[in-house]
C-alpha positions as CSV (number, residue, x, y, z in Angstrom):
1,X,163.6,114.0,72.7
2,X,160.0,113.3,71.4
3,X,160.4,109.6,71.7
4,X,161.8,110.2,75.4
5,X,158.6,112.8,75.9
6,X,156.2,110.2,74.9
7,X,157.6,107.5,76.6
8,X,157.9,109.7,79.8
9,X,154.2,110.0,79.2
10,X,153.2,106.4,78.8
11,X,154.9,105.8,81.8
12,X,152.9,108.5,83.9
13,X,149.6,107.1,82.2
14,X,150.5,103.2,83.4
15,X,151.6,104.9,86.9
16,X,148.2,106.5,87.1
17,X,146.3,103.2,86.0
18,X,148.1,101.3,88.1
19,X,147.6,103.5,91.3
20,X,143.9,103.5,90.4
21,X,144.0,100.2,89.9
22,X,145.6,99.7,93.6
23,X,142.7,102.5,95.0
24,X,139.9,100.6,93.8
25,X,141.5,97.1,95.2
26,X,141.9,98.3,98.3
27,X,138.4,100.2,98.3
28,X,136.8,96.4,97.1
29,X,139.1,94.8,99.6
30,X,137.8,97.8,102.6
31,X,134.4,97.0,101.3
32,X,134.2,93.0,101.9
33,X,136.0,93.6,105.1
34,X,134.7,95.9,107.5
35,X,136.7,97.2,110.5
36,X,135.3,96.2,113.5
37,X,136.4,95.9,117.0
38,X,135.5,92.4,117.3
39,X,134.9,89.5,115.5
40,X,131.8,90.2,112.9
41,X,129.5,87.7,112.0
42,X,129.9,85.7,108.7
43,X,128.1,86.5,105.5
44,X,129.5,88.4,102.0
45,X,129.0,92.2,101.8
46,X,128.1,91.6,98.2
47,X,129.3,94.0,95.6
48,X,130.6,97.4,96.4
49,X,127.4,100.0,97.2
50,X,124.5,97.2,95.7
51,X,126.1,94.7,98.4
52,X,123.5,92.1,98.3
53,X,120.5,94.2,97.3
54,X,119.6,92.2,94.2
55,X,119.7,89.0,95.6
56,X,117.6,90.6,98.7
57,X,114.6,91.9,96.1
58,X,114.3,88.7,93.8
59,X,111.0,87.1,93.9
60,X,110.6,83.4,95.3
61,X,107.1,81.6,95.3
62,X,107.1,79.8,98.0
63,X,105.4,80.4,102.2
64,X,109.1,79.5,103.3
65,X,111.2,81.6,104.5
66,X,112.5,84.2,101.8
67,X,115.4,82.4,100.0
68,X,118.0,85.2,100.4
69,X,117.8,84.5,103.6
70,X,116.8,81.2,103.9
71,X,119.9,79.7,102.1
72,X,122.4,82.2,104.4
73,X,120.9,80.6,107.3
74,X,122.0,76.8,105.7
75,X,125.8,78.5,105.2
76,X,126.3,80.8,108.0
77,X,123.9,80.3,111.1
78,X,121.0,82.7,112.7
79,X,123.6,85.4,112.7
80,X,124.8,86.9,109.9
81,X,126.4,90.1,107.9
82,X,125.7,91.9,104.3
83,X,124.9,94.9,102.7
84,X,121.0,96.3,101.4
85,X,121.0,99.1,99.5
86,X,124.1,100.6,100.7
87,X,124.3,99.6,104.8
88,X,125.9,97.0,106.3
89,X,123.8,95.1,108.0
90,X,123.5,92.0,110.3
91,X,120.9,90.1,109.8
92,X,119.1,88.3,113.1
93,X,117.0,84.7,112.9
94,X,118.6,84.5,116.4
95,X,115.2,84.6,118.9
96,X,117.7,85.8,122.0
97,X,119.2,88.8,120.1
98,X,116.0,89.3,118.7
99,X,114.8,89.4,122.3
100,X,117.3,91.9,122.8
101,X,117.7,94.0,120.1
102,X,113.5,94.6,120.9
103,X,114.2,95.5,124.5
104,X,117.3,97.6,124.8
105,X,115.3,100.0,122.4
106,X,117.2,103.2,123.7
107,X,120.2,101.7,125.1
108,X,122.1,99.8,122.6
109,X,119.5,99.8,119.9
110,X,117.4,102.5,118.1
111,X,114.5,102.3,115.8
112,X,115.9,102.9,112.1
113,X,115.4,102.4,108.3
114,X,117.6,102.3,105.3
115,X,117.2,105.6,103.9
116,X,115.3,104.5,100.3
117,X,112.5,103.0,102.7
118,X,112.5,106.7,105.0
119,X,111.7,108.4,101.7
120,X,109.1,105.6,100.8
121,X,107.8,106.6,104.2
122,X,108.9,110.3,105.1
123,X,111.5,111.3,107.3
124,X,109.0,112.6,109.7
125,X,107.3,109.1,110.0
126,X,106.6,108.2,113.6
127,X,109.6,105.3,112.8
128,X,111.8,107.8,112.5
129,X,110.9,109.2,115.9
130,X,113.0,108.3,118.7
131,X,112.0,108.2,122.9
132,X,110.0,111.1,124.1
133,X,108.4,112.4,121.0
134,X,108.1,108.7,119.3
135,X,106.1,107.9,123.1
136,X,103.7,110.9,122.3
137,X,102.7,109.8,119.4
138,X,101.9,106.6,120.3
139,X,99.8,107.3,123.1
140,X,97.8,110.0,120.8
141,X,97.0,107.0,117.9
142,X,96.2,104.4,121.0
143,X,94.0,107.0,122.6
144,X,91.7,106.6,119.2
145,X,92.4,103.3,117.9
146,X,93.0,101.2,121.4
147,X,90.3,98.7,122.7
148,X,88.1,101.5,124.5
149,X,87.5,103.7,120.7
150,X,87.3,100.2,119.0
151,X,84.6,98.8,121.8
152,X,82.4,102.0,121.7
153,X,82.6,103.2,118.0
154,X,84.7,101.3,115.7
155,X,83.2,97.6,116.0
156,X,79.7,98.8,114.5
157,X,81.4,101.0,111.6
158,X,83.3,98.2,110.5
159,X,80.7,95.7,111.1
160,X,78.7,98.3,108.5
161,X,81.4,98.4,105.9
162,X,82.0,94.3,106.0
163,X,78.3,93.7,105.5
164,X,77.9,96.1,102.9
165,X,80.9,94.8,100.8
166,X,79.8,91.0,101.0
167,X,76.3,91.6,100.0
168,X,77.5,93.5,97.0
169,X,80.2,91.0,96.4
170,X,77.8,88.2,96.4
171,X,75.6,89.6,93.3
172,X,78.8,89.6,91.1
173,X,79.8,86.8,89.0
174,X,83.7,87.1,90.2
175,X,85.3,88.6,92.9
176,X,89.4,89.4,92.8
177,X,89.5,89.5,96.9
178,X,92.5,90.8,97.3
179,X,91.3,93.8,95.6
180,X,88.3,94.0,96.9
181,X,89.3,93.7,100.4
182,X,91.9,96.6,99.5
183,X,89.3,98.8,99.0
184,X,87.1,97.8,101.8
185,X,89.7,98.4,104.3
186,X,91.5,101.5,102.9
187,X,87.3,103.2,102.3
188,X,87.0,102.2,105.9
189,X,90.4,103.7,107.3
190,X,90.7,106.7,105.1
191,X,87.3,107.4,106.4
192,X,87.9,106.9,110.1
193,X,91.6,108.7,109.8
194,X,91.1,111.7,107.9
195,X,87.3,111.6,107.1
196,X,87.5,111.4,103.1
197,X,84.1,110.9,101.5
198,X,83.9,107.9,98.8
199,X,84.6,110.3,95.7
200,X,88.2,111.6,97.7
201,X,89.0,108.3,98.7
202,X,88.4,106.9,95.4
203,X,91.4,109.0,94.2
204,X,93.4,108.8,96.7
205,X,93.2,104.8,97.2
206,X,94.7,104.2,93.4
207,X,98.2,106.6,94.7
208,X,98.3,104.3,97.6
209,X,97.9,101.2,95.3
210,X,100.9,102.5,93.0
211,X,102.5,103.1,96.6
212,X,102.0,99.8,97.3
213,X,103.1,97.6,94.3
214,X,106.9,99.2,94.4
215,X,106.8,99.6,98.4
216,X,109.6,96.5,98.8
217,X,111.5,97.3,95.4
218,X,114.8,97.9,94.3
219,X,115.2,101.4,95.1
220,X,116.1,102.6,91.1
221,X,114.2,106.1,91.3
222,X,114.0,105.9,86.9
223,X,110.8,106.2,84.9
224,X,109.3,102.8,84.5
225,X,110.5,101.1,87.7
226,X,108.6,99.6,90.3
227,X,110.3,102.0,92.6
228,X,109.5,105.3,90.7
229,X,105.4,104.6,90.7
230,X,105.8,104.4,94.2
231,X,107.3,107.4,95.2
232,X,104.8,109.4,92.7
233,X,102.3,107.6,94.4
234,X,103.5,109.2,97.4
235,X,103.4,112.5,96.2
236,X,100.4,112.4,95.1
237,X,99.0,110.6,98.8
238,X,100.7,113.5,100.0
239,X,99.2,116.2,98.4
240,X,95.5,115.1,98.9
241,X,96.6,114.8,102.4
242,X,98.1,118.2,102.7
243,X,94.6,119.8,101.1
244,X,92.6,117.9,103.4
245,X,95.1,118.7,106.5
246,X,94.8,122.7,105.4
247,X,90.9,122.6,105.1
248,X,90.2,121.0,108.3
249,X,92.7,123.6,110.6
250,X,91.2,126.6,108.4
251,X,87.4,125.5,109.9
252,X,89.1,124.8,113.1
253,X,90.1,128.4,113.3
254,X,86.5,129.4,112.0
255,X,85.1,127.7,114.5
256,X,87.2,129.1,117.4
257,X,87.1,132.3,115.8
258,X,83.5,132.4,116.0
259,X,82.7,131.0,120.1
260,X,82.7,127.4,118.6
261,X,85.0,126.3,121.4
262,X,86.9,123.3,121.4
263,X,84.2,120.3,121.3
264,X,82.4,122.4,117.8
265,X,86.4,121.3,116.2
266,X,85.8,117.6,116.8
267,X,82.5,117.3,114.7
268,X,84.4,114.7,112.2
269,X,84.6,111.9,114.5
270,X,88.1,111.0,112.7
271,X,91.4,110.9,113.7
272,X,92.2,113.6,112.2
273,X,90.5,115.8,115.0
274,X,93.3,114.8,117.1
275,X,95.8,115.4,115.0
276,X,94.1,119.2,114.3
277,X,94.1,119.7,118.2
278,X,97.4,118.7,118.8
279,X,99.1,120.8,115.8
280,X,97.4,123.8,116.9
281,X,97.4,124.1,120.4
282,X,100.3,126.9,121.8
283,X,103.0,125.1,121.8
284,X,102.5,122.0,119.8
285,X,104.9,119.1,120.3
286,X,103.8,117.7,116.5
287,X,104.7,119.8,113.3
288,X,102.6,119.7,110.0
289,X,105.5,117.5,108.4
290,X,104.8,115.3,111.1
291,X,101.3,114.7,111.3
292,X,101.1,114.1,107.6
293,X,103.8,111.5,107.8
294,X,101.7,109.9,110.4
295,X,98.3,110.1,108.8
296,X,99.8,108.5,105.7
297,X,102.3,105.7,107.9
298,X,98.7,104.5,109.4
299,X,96.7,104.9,106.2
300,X,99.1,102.4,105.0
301,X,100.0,100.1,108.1
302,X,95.7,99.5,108.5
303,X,95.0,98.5,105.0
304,X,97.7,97.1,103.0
305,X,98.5,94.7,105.8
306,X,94.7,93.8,107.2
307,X,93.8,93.4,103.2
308,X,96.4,90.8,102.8
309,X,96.1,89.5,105.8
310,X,92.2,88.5,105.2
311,X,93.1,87.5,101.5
312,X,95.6,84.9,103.1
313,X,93.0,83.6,105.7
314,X,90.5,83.4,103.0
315,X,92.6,81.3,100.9
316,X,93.9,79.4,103.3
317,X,90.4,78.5,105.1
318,X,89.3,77.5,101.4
319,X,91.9,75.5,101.3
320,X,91.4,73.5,104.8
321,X,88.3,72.7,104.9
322,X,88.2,71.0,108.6
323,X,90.0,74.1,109.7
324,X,86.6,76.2,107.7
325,X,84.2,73.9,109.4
326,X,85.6,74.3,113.2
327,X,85.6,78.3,112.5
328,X,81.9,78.1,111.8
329,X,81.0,76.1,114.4
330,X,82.2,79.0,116.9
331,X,80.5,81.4,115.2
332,X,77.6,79.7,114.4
333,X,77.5,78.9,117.8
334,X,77.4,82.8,118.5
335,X,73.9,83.5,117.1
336,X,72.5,79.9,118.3
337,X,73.0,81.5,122.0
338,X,72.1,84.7,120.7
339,X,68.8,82.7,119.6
340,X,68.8,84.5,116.3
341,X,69.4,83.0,112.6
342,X,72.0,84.1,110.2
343,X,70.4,86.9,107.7
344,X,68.5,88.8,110.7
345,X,71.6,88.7,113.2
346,X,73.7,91.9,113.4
347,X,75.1,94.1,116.1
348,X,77.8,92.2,117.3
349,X,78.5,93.2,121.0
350,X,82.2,93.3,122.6
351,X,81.2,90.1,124.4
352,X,81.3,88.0,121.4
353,X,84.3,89.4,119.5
354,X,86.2,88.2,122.3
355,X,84.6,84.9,122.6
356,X,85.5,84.3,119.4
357,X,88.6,81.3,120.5
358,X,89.4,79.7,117.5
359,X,89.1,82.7,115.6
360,X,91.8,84.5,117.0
361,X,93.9,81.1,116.8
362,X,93.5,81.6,113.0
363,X,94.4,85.0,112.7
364,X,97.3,84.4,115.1
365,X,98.1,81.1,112.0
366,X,97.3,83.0,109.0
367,X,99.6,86.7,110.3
368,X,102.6,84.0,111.2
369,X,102.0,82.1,107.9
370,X,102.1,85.2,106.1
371,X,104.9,87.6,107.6
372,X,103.6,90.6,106.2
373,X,106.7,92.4,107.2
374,X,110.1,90.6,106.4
375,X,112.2,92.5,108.1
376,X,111.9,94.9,111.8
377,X,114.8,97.2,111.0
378,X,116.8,98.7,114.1
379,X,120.2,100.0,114.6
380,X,123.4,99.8,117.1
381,X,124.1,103.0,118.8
382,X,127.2,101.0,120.4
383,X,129.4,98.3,119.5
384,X,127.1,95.5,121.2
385,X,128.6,92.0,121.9
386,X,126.5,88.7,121.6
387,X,127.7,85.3,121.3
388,X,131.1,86.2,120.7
389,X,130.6,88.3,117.9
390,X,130.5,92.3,117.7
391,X,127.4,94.5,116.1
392,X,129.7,97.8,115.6
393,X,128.1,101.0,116.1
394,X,126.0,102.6,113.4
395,X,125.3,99.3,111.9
396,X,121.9,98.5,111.0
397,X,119.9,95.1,112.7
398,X,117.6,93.5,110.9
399,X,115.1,90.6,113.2
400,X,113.7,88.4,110.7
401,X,110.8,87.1,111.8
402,X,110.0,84.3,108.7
403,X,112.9,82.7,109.9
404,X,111.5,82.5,113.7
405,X,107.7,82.1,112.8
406,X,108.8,79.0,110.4
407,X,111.4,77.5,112.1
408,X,110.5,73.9,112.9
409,X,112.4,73.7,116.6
410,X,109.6,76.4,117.5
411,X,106.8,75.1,115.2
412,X,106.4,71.6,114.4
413,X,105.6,71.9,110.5
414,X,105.8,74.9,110.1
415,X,104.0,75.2,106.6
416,X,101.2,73.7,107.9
417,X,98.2,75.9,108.7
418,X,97.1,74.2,111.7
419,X,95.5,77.0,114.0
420,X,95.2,74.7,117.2
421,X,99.2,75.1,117.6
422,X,98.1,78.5,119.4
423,X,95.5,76.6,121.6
424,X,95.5,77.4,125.5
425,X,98.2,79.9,124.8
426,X,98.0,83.3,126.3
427,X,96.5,85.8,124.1
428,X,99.5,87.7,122.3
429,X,98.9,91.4,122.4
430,X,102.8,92.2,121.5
431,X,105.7,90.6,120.9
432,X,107.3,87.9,121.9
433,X,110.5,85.7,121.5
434,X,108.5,83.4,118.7
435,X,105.8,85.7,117.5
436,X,106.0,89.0,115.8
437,X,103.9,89.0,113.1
438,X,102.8,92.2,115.2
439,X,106.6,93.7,115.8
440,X,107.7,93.5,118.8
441,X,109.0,95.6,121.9
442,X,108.3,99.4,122.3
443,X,107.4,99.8,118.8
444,X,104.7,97.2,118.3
445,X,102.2,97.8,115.8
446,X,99.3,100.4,117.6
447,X,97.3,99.1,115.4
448,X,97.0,95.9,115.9
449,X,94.2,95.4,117.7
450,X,91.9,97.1,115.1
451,X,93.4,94.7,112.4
452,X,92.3,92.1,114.5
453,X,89.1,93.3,115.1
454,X,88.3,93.7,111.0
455,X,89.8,90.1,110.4
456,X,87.1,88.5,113.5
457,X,83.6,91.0,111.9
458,X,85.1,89.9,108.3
459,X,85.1,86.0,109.2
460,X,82.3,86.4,111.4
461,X,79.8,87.2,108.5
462,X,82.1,85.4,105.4
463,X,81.4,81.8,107.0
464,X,77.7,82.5,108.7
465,X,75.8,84.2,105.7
466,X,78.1,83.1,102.5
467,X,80.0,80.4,100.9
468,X,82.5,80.5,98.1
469,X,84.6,79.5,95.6
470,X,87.7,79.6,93.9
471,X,87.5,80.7,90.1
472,X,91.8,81.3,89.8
473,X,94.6,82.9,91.2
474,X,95.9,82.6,94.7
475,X,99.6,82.3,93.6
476,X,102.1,83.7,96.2
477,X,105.3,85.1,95.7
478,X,108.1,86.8,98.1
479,X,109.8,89.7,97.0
480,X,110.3,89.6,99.8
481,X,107.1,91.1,101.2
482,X,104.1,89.0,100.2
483,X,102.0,89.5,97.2
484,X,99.1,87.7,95.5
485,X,100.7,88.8,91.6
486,X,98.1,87.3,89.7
487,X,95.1,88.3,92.4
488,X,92.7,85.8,93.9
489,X,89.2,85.3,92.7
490,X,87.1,83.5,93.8
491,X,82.8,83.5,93.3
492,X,80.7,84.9,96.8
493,X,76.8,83.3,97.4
494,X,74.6,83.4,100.1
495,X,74.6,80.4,102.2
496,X,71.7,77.8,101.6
């Protein structure tokens, strides 16, 4: 009786393995194929919940385009499928569904974000917003950073701040640029957003540095990782954010309380005056949650990717020469007519930023070269059919646009940085089919007209008062964002 007890038992316990055993089979099996009502594009889904993640996240030191999805592209074509941190995903180097999947926004696609990069960003970001109320808030940042508030007020503060930072740099014996320029453009835009003083920003530009280094990281939320700095240096960004948010409606309400009247409220000259007027009118259409979202999506969108951006061009004029000497003919060209020489000459006007040709063709080089942003996220609200295969619904999109700014069919040698490719082409104010260094349909970047404007007052005064040097560094690596690991230095004199 015990043997048949026992036996009875083993049996049950090789049932149970077995039917577990079966379960996760099938689960693996329901994992590498997805249902679909269609045919799906090729690709792997990875392992089951990591999918491809890993492979997505490793570094690669090269311009090219990132090698996760450089070597898909070699096996499976412009189009295909896999898995990032727990979404299925199809993956777009296509420049037609591209083309699309920018200008059905609201139709077939909507703007979206694996949910580890909405709690990077907060789930009141303005990327999270969707038609009406993501429309808003646009129009309220354009209304302070579009070409009008950059024309009458911006281009002399950040003429100021450029000037200031290159005389200093040029009295020390090193400069790590990438750092340097960091801190230059966050000073300048934590100043113009939410009107922090040096000593305020001070602290508050280190949070956003540990934001920074684990923004495009393995999302492992464990002491240690790349991952966990960033999100306490979110909460930390936050929190300065939230005091300086409380202080400023507190002495709006003073103000008001006491006859000031509306215009008394505005005194700060920031962006933050806006955001205090629309949070507190009757009915406001933007909460607290998201107005800090927003301060802290733009505190991060105008200086992590203008810093890097400048770094690159730096580099990259240092290391073309010919390219250098044609930039500082133009603008050398600029004070000749002005008839003033190089140390006296200030106050740029409006006239010459946008004379400045060949400038802009090197910004328009150095943003493709670099592809700041490696992936435009979006997702299908419907099952959407394109060249025979089927994006089902709720899957997330993701436009690559490495594998568009470097392909060769669109430019000829494509690691070249050759600036005249962009000659006698219409000035690109958004996106397009084969540029989108700047996103790209309803949702490109607001503020890419003041990134512009720093990178043209930056080279402006780099090549007509100073020359340098590099002293190390420079190293670039993909993970898949773009970082300078090992910083760039290089030595800053005043031109003989």
């Amino acid at each position: 009786m015990c043997a048949y007890v026992r036996f009875s038992g083993t049996v049950a316990c090789a049932a149970l393995a077995l039917l577990l055993l079966l379960l996760l089979l099938y689960a693996v099996h329901r994992w590498r194929n997805p249902r679909c009502n269609g045919r799906l594009p090729p690709g792997s889904m990875g392992l089951p919940l990591v999918g491809e993640t890993l492979q997505f996240f490793s570094p690669d030191a090269s311009m090219d385009v990132p090698r996760f999805v450089r070597h898909r592209l070699a096996r499976y074509g412009p189009i295909f499928k896999t898995s990032l941190v727990g979404h299925p995903v199809v993956v777009s180097a296509d420049e037609e569904l591209n083309y699309l999947v920018f200008q059905q926004e609201g139709q077939l696609f909507q703007s979206w974000y694996p949910d580890s990069f909405v709690e990077i960003l907060g789930r009141d970001n303005v990327g999270e917003q969707q038609g009406a109320t993501f429309r808003y808030l646009k129009n309220m940042v354009l209304r302070y950073f579009g070409p009008e508030s950059l024309r009458e007020s911006m281009l002399r503060d950040v003429e100021r701040a450029v000037t200031s930072s290159l005389c200093t740099w040029s009295t020390l014996p090193a400069v790590d640029l990438k750092e340097a320029v960091s801190t230059m453009v966050f000073d300048l835009s934590a100043n113009k957003l939410v009107g922090l003083d040096p000593s305020r920003s001070k602290i508050l530009r280190k949070s956003f540095f540990d934001f920074v280094r684990g923004l495009i990281s393995f999302p492992l939320y464990v002491p240690g990782t790349a991952y966990y700095s960033c999100m306490k240096g979110r909460q930390i960004v936050m929190e300065v954010l939230q005091q300086v948010l409380e202080e400023r409606k507190r002495s709006a309400q003073v103000l008001i309380g006491a006859g000031g009247g509306t215009e008394k409220t505005r005194r700060h000259g920031d962006f933050l005056d806006h955001v205090i007027q629309e949070i507190t009118r009757e009915k406001p259409l933007v909460t607290d949650k998201m107005a800090l979202d927003l301060m802290f999506v733009l505190l991060f969108a105008s200086f992590h990717t203008t810093s890097l951006a400048i770094t690159l061009a730096v580099k990259l004029l240092a290391d073309h020469p010919h390219v250098l000497e044609e930039l500082t003919m133009e603008h050398d060209t600029i004070l000749k007519d002005r008839g003033v020489d190089r140390e006296s000459a200030d106050g740029i006007t409006w006239t010459e930023y946008k004379s400045m040709t060949f400038t802009s063709q090197v910004i328009n080089e150095t943003v493709r070269l670099a592809n700041i942003a490696p992936g435009i996220f979006r997702k299908a609200m419907k099952d959407v059919l394109f060249k025979g295969y089927t994006i089902p619904s709720g899957w997330g999109v993701m436009v690559c646009p490495p594998a568009v700014h470097l392909n060769p069919d669109i430019y000829p040698c494509p690691l070249t940085f050759n600036p005249s490719r962009f000659k006698d082409k219409p000035e690109i104010n958004r996106g397009s089919k084969h540029f989108m260094a700047f996103g790209g349909g309803l949702r490109s970047c607001v503020g890419a007209d003041f990134s512009k404007l720093q990178m043209s007052i930056f080279l402006h005064f780099l090549v007509t008062r100073y020359r340098w040097k590099t002293l190390g560094g420079g190293n670039i690596v993909r993970t898949p964002g773009l970082e300078f690991p090992d910083g760039y230095h290089v030595q800053i004199r005043h031109r003989d």
